[in-house]
C-alpha positions as CSV (number, residue, x, y, z in Angstrom):
1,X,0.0,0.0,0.0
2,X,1.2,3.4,-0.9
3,X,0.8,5.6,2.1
4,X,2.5,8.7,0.7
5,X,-0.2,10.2,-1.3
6,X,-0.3,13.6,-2.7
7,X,-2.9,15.5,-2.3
8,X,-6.0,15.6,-4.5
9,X,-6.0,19.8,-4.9
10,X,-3.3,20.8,-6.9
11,X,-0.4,22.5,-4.9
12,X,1.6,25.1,-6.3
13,X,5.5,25.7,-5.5
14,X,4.8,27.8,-3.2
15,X,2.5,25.1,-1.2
16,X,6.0,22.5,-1.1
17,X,8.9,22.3,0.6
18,X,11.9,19.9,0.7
19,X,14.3,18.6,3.6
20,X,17.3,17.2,2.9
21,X,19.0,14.7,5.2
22,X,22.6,13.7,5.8
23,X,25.1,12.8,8.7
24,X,27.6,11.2,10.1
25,X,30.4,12.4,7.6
26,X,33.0,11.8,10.1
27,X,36.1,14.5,8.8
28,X,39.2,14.1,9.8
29,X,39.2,10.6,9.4
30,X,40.6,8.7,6.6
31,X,37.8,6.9,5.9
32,X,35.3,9.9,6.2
33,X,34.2,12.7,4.0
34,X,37.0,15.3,2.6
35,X,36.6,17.8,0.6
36,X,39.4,17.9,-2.1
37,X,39.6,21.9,-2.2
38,X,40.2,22.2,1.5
39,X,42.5,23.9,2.6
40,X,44.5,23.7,6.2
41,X,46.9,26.7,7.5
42,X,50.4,25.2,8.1
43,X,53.5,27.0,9.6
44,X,56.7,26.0,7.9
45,X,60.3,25.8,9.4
46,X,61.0,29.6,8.5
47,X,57.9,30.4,10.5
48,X,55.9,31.1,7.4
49,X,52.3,30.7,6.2
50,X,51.3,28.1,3.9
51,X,48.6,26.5,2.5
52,X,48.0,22.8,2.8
53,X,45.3,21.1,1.0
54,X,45.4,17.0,2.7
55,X,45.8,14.0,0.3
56,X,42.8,11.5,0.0
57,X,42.0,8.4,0.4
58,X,40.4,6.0,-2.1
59,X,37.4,6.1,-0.2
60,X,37.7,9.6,0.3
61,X,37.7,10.2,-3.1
62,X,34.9,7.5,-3.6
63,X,33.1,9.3,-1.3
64,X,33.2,13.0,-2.1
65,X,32.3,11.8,-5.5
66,X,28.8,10.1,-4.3
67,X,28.6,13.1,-2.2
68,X,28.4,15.3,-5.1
69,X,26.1,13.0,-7.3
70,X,23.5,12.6,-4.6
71,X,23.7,16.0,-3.8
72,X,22.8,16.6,-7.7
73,X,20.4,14.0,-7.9
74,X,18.2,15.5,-4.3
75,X,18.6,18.7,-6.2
76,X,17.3,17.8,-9.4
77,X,14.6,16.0,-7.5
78,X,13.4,18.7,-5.6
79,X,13.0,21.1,-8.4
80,X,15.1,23.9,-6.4
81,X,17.5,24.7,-3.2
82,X,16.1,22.7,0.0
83,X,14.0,24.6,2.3
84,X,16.0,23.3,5.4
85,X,19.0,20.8,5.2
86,X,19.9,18.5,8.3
87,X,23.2,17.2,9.2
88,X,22.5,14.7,11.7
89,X,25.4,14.7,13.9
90,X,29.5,13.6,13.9
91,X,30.2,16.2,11.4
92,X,33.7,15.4,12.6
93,X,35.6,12.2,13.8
94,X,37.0,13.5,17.0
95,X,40.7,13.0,18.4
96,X,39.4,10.2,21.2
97,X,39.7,7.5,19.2
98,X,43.3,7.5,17.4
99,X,43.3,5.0,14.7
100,X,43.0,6.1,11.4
101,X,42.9,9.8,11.5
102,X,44.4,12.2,8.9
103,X,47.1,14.0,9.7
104,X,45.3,17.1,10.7
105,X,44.2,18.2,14.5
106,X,41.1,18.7,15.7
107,X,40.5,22.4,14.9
108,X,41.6,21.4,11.2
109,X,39.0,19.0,11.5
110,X,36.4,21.6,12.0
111,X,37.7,23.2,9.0
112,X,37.1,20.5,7.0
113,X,33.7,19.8,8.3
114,X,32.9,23.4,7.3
115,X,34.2,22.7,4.2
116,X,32.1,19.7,3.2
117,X,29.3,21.6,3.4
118,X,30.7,24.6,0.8
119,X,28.4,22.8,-2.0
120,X,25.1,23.0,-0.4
121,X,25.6,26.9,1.0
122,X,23.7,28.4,-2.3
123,X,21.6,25.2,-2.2
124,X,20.0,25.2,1.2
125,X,17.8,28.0,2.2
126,X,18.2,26.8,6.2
127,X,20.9,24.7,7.5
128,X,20.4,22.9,11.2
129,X,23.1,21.0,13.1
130,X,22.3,18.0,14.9
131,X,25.2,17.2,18.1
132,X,26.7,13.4,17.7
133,X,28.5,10.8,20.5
134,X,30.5,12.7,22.4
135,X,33.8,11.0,21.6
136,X,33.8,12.7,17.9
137,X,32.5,16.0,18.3
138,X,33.6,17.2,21.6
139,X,37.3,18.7,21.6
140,X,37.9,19.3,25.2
141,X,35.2,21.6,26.9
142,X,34.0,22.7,22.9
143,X,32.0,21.5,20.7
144,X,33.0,20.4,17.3
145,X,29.2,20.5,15.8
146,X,28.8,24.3,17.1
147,X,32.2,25.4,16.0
148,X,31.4,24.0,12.7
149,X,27.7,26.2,12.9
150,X,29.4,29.2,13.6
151,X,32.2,29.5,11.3
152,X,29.6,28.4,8.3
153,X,29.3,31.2,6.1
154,X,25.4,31.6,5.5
155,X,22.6,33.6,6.8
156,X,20.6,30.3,8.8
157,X,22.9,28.2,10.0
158,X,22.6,26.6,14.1
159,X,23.4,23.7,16.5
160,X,21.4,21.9,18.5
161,X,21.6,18.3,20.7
162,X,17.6,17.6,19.8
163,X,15.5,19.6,17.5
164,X,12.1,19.7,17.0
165,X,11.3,21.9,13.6
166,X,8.1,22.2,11.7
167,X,9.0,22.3,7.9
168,X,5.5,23.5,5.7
169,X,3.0,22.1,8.5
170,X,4.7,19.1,8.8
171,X,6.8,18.7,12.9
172,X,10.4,17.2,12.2
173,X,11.9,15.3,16.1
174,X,15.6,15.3,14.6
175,X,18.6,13.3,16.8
176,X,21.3,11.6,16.5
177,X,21.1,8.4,18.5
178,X,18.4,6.1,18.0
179,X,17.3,2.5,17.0
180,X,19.5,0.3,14.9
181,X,18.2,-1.8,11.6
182,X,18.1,-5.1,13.9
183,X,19.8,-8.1,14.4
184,X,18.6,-10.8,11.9
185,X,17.8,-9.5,8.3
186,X,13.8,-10.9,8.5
187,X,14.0,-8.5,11.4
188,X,15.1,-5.8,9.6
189,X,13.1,-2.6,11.0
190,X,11.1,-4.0,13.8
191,X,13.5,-2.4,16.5
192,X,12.8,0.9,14.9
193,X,9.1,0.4,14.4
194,X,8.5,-0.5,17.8
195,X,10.9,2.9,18.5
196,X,8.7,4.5,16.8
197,X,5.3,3.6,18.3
198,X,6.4,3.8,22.0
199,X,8.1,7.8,21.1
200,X,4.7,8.7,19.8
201,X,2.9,7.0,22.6
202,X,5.3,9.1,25.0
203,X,5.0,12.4,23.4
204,X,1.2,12.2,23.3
205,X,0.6,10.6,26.5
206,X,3.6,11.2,29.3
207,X,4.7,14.6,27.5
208,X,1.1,15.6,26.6
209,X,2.7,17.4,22.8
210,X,2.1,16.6,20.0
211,X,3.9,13.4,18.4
212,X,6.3,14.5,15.1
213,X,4.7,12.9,11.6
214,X,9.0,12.3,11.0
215,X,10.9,10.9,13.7
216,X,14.7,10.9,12.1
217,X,17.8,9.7,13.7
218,X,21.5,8.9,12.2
219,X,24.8,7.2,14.1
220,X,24.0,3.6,13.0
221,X,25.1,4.3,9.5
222,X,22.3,2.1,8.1
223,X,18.8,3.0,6.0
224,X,16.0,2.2,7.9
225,X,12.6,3.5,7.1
226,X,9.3,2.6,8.9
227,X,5.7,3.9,8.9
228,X,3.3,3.3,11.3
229,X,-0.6,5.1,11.3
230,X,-1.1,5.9,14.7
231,X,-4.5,7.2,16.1
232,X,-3.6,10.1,18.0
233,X,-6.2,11.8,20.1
234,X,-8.8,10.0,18.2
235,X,-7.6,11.0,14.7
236,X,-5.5,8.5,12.3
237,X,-2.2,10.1,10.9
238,X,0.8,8.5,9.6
239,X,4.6,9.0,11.3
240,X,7.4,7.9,10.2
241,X,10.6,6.6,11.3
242,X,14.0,7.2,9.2
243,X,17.6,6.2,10.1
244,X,19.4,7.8,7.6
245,X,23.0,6.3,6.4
246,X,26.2,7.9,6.7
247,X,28.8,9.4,4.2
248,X,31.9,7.6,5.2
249,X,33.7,4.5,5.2
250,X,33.6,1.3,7.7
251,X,36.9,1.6,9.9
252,X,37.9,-1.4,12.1
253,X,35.5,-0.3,14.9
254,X,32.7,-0.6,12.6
255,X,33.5,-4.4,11.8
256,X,33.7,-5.3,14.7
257,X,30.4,-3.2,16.5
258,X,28.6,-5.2,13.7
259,X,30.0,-8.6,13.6
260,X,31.9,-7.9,10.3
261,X,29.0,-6.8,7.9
262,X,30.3,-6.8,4.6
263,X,27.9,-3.7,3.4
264,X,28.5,-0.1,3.3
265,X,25.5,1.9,2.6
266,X,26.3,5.8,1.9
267,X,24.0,8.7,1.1
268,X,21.3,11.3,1.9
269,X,17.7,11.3,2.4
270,X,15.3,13.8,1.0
271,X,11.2,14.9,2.3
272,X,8.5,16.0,0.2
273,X,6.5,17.9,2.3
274,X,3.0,19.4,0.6
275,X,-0.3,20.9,2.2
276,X,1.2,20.2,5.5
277,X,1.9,16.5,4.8
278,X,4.7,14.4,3.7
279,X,3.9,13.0,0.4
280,X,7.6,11.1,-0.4
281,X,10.8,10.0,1.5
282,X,12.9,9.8,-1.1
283,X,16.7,8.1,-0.6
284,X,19.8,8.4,-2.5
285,X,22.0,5.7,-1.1
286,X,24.6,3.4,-2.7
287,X,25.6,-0.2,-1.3
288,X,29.2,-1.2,-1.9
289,X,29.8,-5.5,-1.3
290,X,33.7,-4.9,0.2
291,X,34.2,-8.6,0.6
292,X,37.8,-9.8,-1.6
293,X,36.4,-12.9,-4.3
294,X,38.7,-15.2,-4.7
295,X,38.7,-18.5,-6.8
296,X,41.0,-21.0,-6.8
297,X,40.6,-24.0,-9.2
């Protein structure tokens, strides 16, 4: 059953608006997103000023590439610049964890957090920070995900740990943390359905506000997207549940956490919102198979 409709009076451009969705990029790690035109401040030996622009990885270079065709594709999809773009959180990789970081330090990692999201400055009307675990975006007492806020350069641009925003009629709950895809593939989604139908039943019933028709939440590096129709106060609507996927690579950690998945599944996730309802959840995601083949006759 489709349950994204659109709605039988005809809307005009002015009636639709689009959120795009992306997150855990993860700079200043070698597997994690780089832009290729960055570029770091260095002092030389004679106590001069240059420019240093980091080399990248294959996967870094595999993944500012699907960066840049997703972002085209949303764009092209939406018909325009987004009304409000999301990152969900771990905009940087954090200096806690040493293994596999570029050789940069953690302010240069802000820098190139910043600079990952040059592209999408003239393409996002609103631009909203999401906080991420602790151990990647806090650099001592400061935090990475508002330095990176602040230093943007465009007109709406903030940070916040848990956001609740209503895009065209339509109330966004926006976090990092939050269910994973679950354990056994004929499983897959059931730990975030029944996420999402106890956080409506909590916001309606212990909270007494109203429960948000998108629930969207990052960190696991997975897609995951469940609907539910709840009745709320009497009166059927549909929310939805997304888990968007990441835009970097699978490090050692990331084997192990998952008992050695094989998949890596990058991209961004874009809402059609119209008449005050979401009419499509649109994904742009690519799986890469990293297992080595081998046959031996």
């Amino acid at each position: 059953m489709n349950i994204l409709r659109r709605s039988s009076r005809q809307a005009s451009p002015s009636d639709r608006r689009a959120v795009v969705a992306l997150g855990d990029t993860h700079s200043g790690h070698k597997l994690g997103l780089c832009n290729p035109e960055v570029e770091l401040t260095r002092t030389n030996d004679d106590g001069d000023v240059d420019l240093f622009t980091p080399p990248l990885t294959e996967t870094q270079q595999y993944l500012w590439s699907l960066y840049q065709q997703h972002r085209e594709a949303a764009l092209s999809f939406i018909g325009g610049p987004a009304d409000l773009l999301i990152h969900g959180g771990d905009a940087t990789h954090g200096v806690k964890y040493g293994g596999g970081l570029m050789d940069v330090d953690a302010g240069e990692q802000v820098v190139i957090a910043r600079e990952n999201m040059a592209p999408w400055l003239n393409s996002a009307k609103r631009i909203r920070f999401i906080s991420g675990t602790p151990s990647h975006v806090l650099l001592g007492r400061v935090s990475a995900t508002a330095l990176v806020a602040a230093g943007l350069d465009h007109g709406d641009v903030s940070a916040a740990h848990h956001l609740r925003i209503r895009v065209g009629g339509v109330l966004f709950d926006v976090a990092h943390h939050g269910p994973g895809p679950g354990s056994r593939e004929w499983l897959h989604g059931n730990v975030a359905r029944y996420y999402l139908r106890s956080r409506v039943l909590k916001d309606v019933n212990r909270l007494g506000i109203e429960p948000a028709s998108v629930y969207l939440r990052f960190h696991h590096h997975v897609w995951v997207h469940e609907a539910l129709e709840m009745h709320v106060n009497g009166v059927p609507r549909w929310c939805h549940l997304v888990v968007a996927p990441s835009f970097c690579g699978l490090s050692d950690f990331a084997r192990q956490v998952t008992q050695s998945t094989p998949e890596l599944t990058n991209g961004l996730v874009v809402f059609l919102v119209e008449n005050g309802r979401v009419i499509e959840v649109k994904p742009f995601i690519e799986t890469k198979d990293l297992r080595v083949s081998e046959t031996i006759d």
